[in-house]
C-alpha positions, 0 to 999 in steps of 0.5 A: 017591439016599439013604435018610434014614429017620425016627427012630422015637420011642424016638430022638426022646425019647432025644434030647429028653431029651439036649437037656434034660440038656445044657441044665442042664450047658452053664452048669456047663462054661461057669463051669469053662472060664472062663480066668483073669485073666492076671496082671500083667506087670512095669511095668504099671499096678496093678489092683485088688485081687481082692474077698475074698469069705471074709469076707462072709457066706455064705448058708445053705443050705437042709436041702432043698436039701442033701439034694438035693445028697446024692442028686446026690453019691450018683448022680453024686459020682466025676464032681464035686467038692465046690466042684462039689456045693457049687454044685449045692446053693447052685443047687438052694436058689436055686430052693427059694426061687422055688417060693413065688413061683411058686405065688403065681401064680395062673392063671385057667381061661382064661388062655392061655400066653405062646406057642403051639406049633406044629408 
């Protein structure tokens, strides 16, 4: 018979906290992994052009955001590149710009949450 013990409690968060983390880097490995588009072989039909996205403007990104961004290249900056960076910070402005909405929101005392946790 074998022995399965219980994580102890310092296991679970480690784990929760690894499952967390991993939830926020999986898109990131995902958009690097993506392969390129083969090119196009002798005799084949023409294909569109690829869209120039150089000339169309570029958003600019928030101070906050940046800043932002400077931490993460600071702790995190021999693992990643700038475009990398440059991502991280276009992504973190995206999310400056919803917490307006998001506090707009206003929650009575009553109102309940869309799900119910069980365990």
């Amino acid at each position: 018979m074998t022995e399965h013990s219980d994580p102890d409690r310092r296991q679970f968060l480690r784990t929760v906290g690894l499952a967390g983390l991993s939830s926020t880097l999986i898109p990131g490995a995902l958009a690097l992994a993506q392969t390129p588009t083969p090119a196009a072989k002798p005799g084949a039909a023409p294909t569109a052009a690829p869209v120039d996205t150089s000339t169309a403007k570029k958003e600019e990104i928030s101070e906050e955001a940046k800043a932002l961004a400077q931490v993460i290249r600071k702790r995190y900056g021999k693992h990643l590149s700038d475009e990398e960076i440059g991502r991280i910070a276009k992504d973190l402005d995206g999310d400056l710009k919803t917490l307006p909405r998001l506090h707009a929101v206003k929650l009575a005392n009553g109102d309940e949450p869309d799900f119910t946790f069980r365990a």
